[in-house]
PDB file of N, CA, C and O in Angstrom:
ATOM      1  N   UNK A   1      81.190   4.944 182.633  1.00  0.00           N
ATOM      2  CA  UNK A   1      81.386   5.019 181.211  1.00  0.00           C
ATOM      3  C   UNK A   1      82.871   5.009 180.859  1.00  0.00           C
ATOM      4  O   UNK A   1      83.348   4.295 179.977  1.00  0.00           O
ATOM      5  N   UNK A   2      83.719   6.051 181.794  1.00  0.00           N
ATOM      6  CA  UNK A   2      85.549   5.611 181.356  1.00  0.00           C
ATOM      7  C   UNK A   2      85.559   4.587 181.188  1.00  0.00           C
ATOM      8  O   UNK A   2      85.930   4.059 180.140  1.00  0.00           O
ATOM      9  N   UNK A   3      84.955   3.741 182.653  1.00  0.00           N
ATOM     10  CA  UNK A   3      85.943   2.584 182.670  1.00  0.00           C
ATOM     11  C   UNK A   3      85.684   1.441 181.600  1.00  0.00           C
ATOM     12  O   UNK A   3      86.524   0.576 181.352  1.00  0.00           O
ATOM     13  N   UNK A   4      84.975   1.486 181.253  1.00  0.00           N
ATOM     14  CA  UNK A   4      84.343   0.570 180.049  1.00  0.00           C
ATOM     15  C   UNK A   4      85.226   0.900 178.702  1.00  0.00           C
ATOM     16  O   UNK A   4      85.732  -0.022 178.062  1.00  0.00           O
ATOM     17  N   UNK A   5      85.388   2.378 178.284  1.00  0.00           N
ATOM     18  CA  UNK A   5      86.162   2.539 177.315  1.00  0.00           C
ATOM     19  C   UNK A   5      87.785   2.021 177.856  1.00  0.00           C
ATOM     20  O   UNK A   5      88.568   1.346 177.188  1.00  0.00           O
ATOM     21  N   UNK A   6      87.973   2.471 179.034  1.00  0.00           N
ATOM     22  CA  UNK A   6      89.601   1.971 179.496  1.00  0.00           C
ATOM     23  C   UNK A   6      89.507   0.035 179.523  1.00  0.00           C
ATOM     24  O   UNK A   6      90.555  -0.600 179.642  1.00  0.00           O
ATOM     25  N   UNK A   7      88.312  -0.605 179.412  1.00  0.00           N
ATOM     26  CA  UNK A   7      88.272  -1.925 179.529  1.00  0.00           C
ATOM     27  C   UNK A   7      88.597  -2.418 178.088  1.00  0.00           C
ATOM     28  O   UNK A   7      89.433  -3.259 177.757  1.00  0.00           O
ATOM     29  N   UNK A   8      87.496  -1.495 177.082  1.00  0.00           N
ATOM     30  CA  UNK A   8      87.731  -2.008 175.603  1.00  0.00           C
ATOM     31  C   UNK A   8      89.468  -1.304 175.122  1.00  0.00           C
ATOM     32  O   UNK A   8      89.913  -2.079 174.276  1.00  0.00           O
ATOM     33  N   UNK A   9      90.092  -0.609 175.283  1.00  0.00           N
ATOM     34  CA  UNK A   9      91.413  -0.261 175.064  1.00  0.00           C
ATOM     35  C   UNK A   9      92.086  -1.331 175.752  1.00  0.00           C
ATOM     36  O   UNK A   9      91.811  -2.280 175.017  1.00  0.00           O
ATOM     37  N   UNK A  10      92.481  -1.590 176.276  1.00  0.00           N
ATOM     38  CA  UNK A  10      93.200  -2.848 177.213  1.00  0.00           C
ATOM     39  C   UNK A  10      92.911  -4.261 176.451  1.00  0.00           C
ATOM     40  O   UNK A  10      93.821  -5.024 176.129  1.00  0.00           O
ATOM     41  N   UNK A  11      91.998  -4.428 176.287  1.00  0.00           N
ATOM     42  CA  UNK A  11      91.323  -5.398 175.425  1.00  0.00           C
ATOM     43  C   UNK A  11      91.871  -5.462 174.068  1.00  0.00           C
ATOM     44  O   UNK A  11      92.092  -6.556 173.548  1.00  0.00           O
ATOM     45  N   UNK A  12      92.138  -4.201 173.376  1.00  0.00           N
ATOM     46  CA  UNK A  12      92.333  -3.744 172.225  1.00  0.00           C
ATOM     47  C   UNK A  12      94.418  -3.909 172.706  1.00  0.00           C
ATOM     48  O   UNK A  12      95.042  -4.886 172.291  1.00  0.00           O
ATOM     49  N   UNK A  13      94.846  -3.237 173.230  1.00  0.00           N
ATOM     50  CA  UNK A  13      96.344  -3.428 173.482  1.00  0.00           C
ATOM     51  C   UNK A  13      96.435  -4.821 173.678  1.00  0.00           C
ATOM     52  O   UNK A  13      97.211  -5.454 172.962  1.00  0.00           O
ATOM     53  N   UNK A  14      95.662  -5.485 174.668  1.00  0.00           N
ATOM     54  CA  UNK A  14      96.408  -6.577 174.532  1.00  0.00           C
ATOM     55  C   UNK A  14      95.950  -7.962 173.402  1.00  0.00           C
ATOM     56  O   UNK A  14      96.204  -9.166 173.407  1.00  0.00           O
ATOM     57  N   UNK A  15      95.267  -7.176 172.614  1.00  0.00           N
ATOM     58  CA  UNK A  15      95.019  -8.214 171.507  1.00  0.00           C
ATOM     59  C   UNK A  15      96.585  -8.231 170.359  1.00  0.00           C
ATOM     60  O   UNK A  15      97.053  -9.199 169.760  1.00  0.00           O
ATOM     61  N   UNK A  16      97.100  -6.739 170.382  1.00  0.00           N
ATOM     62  CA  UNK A  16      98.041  -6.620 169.425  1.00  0.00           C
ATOM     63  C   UNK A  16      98.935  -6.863 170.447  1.00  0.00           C
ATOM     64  O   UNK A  16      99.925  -6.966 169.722  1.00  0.00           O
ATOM     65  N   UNK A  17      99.476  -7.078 171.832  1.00  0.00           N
ATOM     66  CA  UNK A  17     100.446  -7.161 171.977  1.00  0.00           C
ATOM     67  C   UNK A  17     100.946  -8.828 172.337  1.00  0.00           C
ATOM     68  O   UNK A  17     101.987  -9.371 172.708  1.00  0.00           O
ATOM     69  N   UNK A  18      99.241  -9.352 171.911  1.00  0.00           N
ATOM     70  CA  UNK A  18      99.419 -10.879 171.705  1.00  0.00           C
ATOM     71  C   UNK A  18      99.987 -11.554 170.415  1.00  0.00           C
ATOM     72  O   UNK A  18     100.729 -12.531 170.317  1.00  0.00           O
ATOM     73  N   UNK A  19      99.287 -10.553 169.205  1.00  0.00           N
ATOM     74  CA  UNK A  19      99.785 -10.554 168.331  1.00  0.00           C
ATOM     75  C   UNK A  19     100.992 -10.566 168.075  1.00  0.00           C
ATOM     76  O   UNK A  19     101.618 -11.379 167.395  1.00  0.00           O
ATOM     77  N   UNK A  20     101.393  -9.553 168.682  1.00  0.00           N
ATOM     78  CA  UNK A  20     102.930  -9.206 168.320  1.00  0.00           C
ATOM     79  C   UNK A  20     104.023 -10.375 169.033  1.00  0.00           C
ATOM     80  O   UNK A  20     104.866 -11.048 168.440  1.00  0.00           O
ATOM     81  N   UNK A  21     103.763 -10.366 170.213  1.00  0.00           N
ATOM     82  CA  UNK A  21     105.294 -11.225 171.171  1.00  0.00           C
ATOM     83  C   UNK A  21     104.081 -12.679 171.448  1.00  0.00           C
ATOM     84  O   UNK A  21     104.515 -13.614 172.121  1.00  0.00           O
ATOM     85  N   UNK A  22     102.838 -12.755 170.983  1.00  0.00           N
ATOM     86  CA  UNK A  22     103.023 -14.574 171.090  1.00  0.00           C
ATOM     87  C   UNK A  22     102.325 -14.598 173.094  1.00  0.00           C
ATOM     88  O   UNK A  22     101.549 -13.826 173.656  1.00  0.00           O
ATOM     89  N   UNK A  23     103.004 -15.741 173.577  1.00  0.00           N
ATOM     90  CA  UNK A  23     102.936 -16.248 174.544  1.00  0.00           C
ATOM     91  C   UNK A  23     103.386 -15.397 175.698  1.00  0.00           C
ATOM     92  O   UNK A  23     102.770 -15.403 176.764  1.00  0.00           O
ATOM     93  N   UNK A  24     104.477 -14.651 175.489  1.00  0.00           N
ATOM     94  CA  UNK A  24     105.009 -13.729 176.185  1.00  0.00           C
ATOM     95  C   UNK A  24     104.322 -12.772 176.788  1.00  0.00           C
ATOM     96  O   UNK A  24     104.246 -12.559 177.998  1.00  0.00           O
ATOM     97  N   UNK A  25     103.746 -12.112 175.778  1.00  0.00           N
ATOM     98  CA  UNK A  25     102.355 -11.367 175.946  1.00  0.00           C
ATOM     99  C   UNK A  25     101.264 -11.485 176.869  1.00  0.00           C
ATOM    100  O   UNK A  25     100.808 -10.486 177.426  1.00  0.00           O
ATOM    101  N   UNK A  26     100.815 -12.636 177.067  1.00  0.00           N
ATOM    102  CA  UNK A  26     100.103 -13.227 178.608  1.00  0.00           C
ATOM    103  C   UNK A  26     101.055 -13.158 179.475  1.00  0.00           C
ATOM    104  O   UNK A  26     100.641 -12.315 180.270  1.00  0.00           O
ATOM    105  N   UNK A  27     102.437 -13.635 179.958  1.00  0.00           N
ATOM    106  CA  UNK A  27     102.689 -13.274 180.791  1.00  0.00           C
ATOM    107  C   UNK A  27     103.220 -11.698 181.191  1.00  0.00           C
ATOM    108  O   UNK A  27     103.341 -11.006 182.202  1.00  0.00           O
ATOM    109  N   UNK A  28     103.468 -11.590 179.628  1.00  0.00           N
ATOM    110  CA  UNK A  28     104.068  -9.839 181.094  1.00  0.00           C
ATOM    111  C   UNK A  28     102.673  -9.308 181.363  1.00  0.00           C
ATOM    112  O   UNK A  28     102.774  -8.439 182.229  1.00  0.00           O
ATOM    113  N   UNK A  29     101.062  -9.511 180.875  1.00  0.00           N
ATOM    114  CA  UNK A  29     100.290  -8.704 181.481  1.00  0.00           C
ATOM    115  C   UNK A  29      99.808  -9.424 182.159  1.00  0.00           C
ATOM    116  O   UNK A  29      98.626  -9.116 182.003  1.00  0.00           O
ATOM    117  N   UNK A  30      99.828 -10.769 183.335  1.00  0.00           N
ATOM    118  CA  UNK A  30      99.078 -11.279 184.103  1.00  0.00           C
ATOM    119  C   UNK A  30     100.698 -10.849 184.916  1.00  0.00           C
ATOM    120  O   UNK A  30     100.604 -11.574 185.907  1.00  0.00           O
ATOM    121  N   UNK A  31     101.775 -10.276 185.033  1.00  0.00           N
ATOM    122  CA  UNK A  31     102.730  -9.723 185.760  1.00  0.00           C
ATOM    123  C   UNK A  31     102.221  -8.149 186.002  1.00  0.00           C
ATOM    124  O   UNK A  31     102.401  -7.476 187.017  1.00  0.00           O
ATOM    125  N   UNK A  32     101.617  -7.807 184.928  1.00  0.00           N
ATOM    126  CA  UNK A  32     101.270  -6.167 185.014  1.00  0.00           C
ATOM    127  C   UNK A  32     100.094  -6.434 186.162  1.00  0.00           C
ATOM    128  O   UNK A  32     100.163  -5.925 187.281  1.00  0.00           O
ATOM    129  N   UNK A  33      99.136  -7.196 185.788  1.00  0.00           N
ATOM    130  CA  UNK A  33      97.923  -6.970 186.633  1.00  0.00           C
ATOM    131  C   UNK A  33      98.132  -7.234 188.373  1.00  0.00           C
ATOM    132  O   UNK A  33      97.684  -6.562 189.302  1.00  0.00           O
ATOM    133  N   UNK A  34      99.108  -8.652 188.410  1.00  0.00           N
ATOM    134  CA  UNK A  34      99.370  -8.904 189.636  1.00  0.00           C
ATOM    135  C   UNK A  34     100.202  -7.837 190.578  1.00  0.00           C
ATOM    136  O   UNK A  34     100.165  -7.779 191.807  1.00  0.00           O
ATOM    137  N   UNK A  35     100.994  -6.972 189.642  1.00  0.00           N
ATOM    138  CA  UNK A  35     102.044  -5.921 190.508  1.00  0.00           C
ATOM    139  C   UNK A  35     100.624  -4.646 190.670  1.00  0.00           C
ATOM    140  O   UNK A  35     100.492  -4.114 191.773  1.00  0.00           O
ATOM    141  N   UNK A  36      99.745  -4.291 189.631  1.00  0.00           N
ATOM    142  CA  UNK A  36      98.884  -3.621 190.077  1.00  0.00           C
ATOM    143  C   UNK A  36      98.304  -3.984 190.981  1.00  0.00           C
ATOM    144  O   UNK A  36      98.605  -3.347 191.990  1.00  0.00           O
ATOM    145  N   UNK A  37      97.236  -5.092 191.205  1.00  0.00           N
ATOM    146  CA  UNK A  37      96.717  -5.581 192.375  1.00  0.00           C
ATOM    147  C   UNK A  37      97.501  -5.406 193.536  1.00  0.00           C
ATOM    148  O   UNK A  37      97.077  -4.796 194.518  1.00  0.00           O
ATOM    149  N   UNK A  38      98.633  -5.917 193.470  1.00  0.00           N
ATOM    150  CA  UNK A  38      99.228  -5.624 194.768  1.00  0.00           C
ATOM    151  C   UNK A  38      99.867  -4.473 195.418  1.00  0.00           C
ATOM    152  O   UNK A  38      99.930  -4.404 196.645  1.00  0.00           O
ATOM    153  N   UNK A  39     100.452  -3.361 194.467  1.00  0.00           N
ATOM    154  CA  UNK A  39     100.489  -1.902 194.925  1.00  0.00           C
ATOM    155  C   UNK A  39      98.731  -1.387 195.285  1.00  0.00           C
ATOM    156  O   UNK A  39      98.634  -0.816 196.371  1.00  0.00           O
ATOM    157  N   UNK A  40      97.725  -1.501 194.688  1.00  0.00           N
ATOM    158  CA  UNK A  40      96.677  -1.239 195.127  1.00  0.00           C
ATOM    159  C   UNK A  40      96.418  -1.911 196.693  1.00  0.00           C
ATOM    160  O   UNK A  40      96.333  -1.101 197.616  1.00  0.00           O
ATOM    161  N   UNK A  41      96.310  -3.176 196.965  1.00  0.00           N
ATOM    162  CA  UNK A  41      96.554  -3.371 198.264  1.00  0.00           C
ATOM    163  C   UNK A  41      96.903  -3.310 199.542  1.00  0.00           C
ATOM    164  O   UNK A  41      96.408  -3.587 200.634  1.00  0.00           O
ATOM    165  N   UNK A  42      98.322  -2.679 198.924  1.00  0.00           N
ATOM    166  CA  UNK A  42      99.280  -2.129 199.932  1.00  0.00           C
ATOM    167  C   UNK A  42      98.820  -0.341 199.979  1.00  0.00           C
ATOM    168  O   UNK A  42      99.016   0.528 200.829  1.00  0.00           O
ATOM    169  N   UNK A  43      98.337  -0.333 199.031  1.00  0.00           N
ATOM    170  CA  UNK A  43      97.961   1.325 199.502  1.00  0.00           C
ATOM    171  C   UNK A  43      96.912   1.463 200.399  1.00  0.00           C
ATOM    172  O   UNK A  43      96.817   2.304 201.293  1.00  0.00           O
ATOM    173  N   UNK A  44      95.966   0.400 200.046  1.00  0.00           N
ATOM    174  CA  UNK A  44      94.294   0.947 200.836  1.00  0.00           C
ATOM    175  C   UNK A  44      95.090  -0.134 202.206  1.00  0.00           C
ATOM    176  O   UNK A  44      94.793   0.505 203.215  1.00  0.00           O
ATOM    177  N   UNK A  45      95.461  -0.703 202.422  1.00  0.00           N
ATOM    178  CA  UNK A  45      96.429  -0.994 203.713  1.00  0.00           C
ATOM    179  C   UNK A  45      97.009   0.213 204.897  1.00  0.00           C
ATOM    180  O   UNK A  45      96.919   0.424 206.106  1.00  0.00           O
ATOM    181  N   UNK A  46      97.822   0.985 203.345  1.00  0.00           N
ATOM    182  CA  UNK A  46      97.975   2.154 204.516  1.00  0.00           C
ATOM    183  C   UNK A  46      97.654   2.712 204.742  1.00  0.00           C
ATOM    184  O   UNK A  46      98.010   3.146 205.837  1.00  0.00           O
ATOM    185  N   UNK A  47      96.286   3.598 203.802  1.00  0.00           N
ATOM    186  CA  UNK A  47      95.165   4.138 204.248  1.00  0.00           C
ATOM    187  C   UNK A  47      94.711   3.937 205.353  1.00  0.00           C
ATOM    188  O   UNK A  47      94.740   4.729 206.295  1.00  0.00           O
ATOM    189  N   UNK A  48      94.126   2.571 205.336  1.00  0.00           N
ATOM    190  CA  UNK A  48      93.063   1.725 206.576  1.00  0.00           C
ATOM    191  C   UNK A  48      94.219   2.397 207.760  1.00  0.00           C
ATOM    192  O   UNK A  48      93.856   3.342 208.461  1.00  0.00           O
ATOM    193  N   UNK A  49      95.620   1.811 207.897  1.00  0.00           N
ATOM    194  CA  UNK A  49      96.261   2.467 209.263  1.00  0.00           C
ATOM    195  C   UNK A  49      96.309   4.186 209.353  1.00  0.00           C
ATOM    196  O   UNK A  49      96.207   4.769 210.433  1.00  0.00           O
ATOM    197  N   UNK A  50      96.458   4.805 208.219  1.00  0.00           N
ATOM    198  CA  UNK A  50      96.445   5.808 208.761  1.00  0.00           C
ATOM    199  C   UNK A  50      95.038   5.853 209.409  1.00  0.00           C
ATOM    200  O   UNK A  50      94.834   5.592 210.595  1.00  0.00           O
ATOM    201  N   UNK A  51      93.937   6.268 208.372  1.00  0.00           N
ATOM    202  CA  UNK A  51      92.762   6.504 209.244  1.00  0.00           C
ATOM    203  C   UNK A  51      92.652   5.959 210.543  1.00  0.00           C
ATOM    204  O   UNK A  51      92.121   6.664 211.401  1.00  0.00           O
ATOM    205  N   UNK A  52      93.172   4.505 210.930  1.00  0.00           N
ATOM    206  CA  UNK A  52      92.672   3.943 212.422  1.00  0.00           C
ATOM    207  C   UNK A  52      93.550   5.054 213.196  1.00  0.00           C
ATOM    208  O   UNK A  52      92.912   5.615 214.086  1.00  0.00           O
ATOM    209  N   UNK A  53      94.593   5.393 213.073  1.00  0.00           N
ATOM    210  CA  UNK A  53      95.816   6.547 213.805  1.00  0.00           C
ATOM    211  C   UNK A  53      94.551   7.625 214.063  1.00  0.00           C
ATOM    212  O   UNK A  53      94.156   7.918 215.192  1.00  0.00           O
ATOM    213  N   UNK A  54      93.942   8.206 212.717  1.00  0.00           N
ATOM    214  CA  UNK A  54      93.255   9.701 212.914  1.00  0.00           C
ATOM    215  C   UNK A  54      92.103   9.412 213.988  1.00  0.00           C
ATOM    216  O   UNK A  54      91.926  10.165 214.946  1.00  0.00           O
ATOM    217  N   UNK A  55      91.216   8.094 213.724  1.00  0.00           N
ATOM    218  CA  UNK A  55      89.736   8.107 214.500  1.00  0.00           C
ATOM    219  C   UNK A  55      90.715   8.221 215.821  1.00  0.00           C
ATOM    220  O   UNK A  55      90.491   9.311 216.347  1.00  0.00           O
ATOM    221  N   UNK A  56      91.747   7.466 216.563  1.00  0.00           N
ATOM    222  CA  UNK A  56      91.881   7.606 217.787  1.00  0.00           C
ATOM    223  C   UNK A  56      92.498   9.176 218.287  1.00  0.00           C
ATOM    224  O   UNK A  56      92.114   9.644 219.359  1.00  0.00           O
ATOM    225  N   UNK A  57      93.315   9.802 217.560  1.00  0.00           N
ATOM    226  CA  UNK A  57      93.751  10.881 217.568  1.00  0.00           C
ATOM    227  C   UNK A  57      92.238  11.949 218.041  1.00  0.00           C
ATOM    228  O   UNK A  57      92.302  12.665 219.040  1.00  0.00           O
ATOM    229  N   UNK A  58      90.854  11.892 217.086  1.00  0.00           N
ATOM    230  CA  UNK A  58      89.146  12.079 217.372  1.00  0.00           C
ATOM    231  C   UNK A  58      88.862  11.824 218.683  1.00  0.00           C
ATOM    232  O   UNK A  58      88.523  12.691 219.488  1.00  0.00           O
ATOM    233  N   UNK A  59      89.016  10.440 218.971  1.00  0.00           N
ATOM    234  CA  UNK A  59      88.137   9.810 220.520  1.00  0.00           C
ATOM    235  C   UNK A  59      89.470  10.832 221.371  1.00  0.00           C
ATOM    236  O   UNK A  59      89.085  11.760 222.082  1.00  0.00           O
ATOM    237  N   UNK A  60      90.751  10.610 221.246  1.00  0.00           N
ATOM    238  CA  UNK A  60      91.087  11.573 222.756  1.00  0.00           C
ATOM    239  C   UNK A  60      90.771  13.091 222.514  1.00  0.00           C
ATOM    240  O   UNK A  60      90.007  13.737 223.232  1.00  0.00           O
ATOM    241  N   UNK A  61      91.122  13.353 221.946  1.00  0.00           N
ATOM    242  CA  UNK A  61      90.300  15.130 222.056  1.00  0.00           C
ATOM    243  C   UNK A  61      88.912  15.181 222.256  1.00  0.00           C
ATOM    244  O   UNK A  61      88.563  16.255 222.745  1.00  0.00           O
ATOM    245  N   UNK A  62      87.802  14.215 222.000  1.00  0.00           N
ATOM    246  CA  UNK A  62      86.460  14.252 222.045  1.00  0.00           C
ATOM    247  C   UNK A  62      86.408  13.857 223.777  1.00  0.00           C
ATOM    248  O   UNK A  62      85.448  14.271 224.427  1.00  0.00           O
ATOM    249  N   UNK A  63      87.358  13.143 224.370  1.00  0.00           N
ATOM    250  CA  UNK A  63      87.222  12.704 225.729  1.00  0.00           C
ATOM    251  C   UNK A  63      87.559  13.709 226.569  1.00  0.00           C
ATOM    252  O   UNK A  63      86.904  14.055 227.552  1.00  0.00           O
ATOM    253  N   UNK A  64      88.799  14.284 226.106  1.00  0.00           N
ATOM    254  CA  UNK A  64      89.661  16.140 226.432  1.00  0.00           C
ATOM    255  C   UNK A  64      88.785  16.528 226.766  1.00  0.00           C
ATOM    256  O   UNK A  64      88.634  16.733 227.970  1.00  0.00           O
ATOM    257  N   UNK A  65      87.382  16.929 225.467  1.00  0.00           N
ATOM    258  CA  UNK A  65      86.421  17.984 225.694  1.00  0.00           C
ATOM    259  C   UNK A  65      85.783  17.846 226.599  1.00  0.00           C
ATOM    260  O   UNK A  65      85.689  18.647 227.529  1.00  0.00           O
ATOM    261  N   UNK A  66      85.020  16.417 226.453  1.00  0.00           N
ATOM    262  CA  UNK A  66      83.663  15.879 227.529  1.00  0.00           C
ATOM    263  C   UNK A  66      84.695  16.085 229.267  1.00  0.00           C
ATOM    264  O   UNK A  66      84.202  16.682 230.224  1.00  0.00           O
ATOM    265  N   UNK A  67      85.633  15.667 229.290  1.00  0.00           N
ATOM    266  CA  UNK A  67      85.957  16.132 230.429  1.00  0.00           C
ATOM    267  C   UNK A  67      86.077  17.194 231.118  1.00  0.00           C
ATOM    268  O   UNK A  67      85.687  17.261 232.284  1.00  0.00           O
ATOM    269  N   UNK A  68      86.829  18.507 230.264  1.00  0.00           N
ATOM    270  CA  UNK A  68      86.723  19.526 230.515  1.00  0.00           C
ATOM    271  C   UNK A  68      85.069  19.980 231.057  1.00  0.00           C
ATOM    272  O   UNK A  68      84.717  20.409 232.156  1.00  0.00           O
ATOM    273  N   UNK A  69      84.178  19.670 229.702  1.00  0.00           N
ATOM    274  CA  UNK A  69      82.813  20.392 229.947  1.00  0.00           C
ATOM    275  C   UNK A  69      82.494  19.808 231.463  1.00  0.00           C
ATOM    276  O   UNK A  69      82.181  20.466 232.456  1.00  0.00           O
ATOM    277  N   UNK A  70      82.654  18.484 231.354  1.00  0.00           N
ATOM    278  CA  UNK A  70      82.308  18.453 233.150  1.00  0.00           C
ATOM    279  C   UNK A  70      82.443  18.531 233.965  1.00  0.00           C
ATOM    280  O   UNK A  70      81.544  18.341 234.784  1.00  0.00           O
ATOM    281  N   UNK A  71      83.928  18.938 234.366  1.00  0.00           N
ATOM    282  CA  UNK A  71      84.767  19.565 235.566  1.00  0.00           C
ATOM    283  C   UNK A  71      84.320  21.019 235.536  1.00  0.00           C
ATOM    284  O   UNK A  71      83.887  21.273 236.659  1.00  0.00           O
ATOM    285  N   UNK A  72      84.234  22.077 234.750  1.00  0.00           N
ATOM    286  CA  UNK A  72      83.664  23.233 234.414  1.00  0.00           C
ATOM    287  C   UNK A  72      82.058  23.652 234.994  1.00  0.00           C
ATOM    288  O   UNK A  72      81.692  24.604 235.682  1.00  0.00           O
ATOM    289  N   UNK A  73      81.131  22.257 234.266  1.00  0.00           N
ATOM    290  CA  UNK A  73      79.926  22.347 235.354  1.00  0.00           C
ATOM    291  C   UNK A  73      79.884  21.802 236.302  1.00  0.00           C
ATOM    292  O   UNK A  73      78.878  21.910 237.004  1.00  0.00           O
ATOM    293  N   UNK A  74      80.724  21.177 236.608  1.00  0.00           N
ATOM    294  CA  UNK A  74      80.947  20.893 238.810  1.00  0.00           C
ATOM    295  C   UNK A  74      81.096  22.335 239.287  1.00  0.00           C
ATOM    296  O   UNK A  74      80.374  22.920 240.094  1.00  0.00           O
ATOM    297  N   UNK A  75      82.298  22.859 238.560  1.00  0.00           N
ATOM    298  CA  UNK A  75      82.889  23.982 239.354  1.00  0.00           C
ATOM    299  C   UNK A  75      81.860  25.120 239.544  1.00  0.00           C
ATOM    300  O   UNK A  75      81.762  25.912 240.481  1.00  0.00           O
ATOM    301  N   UNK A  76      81.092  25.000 238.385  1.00  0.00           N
ATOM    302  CA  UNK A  76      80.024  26.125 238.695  1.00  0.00           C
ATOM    303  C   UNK A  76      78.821  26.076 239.769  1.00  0.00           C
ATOM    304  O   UNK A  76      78.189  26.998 240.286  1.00  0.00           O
ATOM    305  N   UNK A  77      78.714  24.512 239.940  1.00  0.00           N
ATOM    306  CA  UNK A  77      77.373  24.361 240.502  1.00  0.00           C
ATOM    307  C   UNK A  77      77.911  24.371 241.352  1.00  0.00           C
ATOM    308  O   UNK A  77      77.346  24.267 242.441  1.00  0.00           O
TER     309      UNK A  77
END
């Protein structure tokens, strides 16, 4: 439901700010949208690397453990 009202506002700004500056007006917001798109990109980018960093950071401590547990039940048996 925001985003629909944040769609009709945008809609609504850039009707008057066509109004107002003309031709200009399309380009600085197909400049706004493209610099958004692309900071959005570059973020879920570095997301994606961090997370791949954390899952492996997971698999060696999960391997730590399983090893431990099984050197532990050698030693006992």
């Amino acid at each position: 439901m925001k985003l629909t009202i944040y769609i009709l506002m945008g809609i609504i700004a850039s009707l008057i700010a066509f109004l107002a500056l003309g031709n200009t007006a399309i380009i600085i917001g197909f400049g706004i949208i493209i610099g958004v798109l692309s900071r959005g990109l570059y973020v879920l980018n570095e997301v994606n690397n961090r997370l791949k960093k954390h899952d492996f950071k997971l698999d060696k401590e999960k391997t730590a453990k399983e090893k431990y547990i099984e050197e532990r039940n050698l030693d006992v048996q």
